[in-house]
N, C-alpha and C positions, 0 to 999 in steps of 0.2 A: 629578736633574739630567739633560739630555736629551744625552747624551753620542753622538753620532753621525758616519757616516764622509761626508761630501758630495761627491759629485764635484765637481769645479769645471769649467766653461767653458773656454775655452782652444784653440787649433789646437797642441796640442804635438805635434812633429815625430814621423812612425815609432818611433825607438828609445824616446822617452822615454816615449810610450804602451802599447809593448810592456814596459817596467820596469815601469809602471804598474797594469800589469794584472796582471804573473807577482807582486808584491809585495802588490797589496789582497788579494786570493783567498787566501792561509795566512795573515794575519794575523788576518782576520776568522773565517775557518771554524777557527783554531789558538785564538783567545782563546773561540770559542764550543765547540770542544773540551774545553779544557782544566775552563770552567765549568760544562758539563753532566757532566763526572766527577765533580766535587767536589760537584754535588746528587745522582747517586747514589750515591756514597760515605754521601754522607750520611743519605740515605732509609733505604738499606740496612743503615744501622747505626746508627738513630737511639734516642734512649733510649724507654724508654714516656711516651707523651704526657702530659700534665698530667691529661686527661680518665682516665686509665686508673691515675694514681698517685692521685688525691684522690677515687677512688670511696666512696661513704658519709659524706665528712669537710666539714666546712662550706665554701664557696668563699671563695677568698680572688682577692685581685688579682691581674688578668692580670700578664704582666712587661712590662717598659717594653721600648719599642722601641728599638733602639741607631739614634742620631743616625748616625753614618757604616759603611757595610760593609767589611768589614776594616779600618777605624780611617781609614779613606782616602774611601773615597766617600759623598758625602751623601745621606743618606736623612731628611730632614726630611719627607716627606710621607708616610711608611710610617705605616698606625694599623690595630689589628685587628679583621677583619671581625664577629668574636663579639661584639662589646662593643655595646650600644645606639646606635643611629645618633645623632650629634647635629651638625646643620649647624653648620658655620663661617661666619663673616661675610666681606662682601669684604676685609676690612681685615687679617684672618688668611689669607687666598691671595695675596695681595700681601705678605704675611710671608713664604710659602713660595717663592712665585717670587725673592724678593729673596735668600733665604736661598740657594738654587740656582745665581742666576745673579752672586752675587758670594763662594761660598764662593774660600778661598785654591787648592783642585785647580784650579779651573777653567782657571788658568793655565798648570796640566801640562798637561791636555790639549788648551789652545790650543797650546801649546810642543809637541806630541806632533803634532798637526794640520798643523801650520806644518813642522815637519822632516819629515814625511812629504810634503807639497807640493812643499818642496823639494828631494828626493831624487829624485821624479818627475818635478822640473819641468812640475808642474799651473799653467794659468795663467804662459806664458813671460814676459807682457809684465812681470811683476812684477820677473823678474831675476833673477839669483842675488844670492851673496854675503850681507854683514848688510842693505844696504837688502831686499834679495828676501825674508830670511828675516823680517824687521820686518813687509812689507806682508802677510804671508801671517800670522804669526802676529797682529798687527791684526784682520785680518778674522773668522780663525775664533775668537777670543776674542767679535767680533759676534755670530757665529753663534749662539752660546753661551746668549750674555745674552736677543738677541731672540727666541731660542725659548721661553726657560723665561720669558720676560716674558709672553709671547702667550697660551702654551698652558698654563701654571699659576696664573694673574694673571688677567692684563684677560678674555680669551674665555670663562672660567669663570664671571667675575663678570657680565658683560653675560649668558651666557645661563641661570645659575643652573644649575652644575653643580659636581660635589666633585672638584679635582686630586687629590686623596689617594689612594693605593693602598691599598687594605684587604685584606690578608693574610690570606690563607685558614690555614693554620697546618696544616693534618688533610688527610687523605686517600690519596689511591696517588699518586706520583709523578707520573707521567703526568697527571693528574686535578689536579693542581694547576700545572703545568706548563701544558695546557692554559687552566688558569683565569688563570695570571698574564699568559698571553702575548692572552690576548684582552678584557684591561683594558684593550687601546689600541683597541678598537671600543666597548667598553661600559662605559659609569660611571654614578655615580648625581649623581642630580640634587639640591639643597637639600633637597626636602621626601623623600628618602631613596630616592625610586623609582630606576628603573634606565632607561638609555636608552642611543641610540646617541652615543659617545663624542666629539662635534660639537670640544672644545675642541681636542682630540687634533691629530685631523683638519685642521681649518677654522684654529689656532692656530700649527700648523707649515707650512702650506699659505701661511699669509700671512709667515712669517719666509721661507721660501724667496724667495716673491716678492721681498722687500724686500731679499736677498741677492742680485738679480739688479745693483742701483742700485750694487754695487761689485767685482762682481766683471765683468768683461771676457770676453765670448766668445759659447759657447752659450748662446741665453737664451729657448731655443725651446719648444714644449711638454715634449717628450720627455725634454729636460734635467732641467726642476723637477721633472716625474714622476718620474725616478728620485730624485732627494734625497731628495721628499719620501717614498718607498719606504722608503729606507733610515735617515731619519729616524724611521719610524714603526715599523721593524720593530726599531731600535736600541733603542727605548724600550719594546718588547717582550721583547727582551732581557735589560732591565735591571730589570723588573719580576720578571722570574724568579729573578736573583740577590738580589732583594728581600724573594721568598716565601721563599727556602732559606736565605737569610743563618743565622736564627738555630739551624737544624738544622747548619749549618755551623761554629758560631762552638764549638756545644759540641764539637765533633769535635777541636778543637784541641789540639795536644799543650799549651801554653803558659796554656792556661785553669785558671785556679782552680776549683776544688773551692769549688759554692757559687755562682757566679758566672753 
């Protein structure tokens, strides 16, 4: 899901830009804190891989990828890089964009989107109050949909590329940390090669735009450039939470044995 922080347009008065600013800055750099401890917690104390426990022994099947990360975030598009490529149809990436942009979170995080607008009062003309907080949360539930529609859907399919994140699963930390976070430049194409990341790119490049037709204010270059920044680097992000999840998941006090 393309979970991200957008600036919004707007002429909001001195105070409310300086809340604005002292407020985005720990929240972003505290949840990528908090996430890059819990991958190396986890690296650092991960079990021995698959590859190093079933040495000499017949191979059996990979483990299925868990649908949401911590039981919460949708991960429908995650599949593992080891496995033999096999392309999906358009009609399966239009599964995945649908599955994304209408899972039940998506409405926290509009709800999360929406009360952060309006504590900063982003976009004044909207108001406050419940109308204020309705038009803001409205829009960025938009946001939401028209991204994961764009850039895991239709731009994939028009130019024959894989949404999918393929999970490296092995190597040093860094080294795969590296590799998740530059899945938003580079992906593979149908017929299995590899290229520059167009959907990514050109697919949130055009939900921004289309973000401009309701939102009020800034709508200049400098503006979209930043979203779309912060768009593409969210979704970098979140690919990383996507490589460690399952180094994560065993780490849990709560996890069965087996599991």
């Amino acid at each position: 899901m393309a979970l991200s922080f957008r600036h919004r347009g707007g002429h909001a008065h001195p105070t409310a830009r300086f809340t604005s600013d002292r407020l985005r800055k720990p929240v972003r750099y505290g949840f990528l804190f908090v996430a890059t401890l819990m991958c190396a917690y986890s690296q650092e104390n991960a079990a021995p891989t698959a590859a190093s426990q079933n040495a000499g022994l017949p191979a059996t099947s990979p483990p299925t990828i868990d649908k949401r990360i911590f039981g919460v975030l949708p991960n429908y598009r995650t599949t593992d890089s080891s496995l033999p490529y096999q392309r999906i149809s358009p009609r399966q990436k239009m599964s995945i964009a649908a599955k994304d942009s209408f899972d039940w979170t998506l409405s926290l995080v509009a709800a999360g989107y929406g009360g952060l607008g309006q504590l900063t009062d982003q976009n004044p003309s909207f108001g406050q109050g419940a109308k204020g907080y309705a038009n803001r949360f409205a829009r960025a539930y938009a946001d939401q949909v028209i991204g994961n529609v764009l850039a895991e859907g239709v731009v994939p399919i028009v130019l024959h590329e894989d949404p999918r994140y393929f999970r490296l699963g092995q190597g040093s930390f860094w080294r795969r940390v590296g590799y998740a976070s530059s899945r938003v430049l580079v992906t593979r194409t149908d017929s299995g090669g590899m290229r520059f990341n167009y959907s990514e790119v050109v697919g949130n490049s055009l939900a921004v735009g289309i973000s401009n037709a309701y939102y009020p204010g800034n709508r200049n270059l400098g503006a979209n450039f930043q979203k779309l920044t912060i768009q593409v680097s969210t979704d970098a992000f979140t690919n990383v939470l996507k490589e460690f999840w399952p180094d994560i998941k065993r780490k849990l006090p709560w996890r069965h044995p087996g599991n």
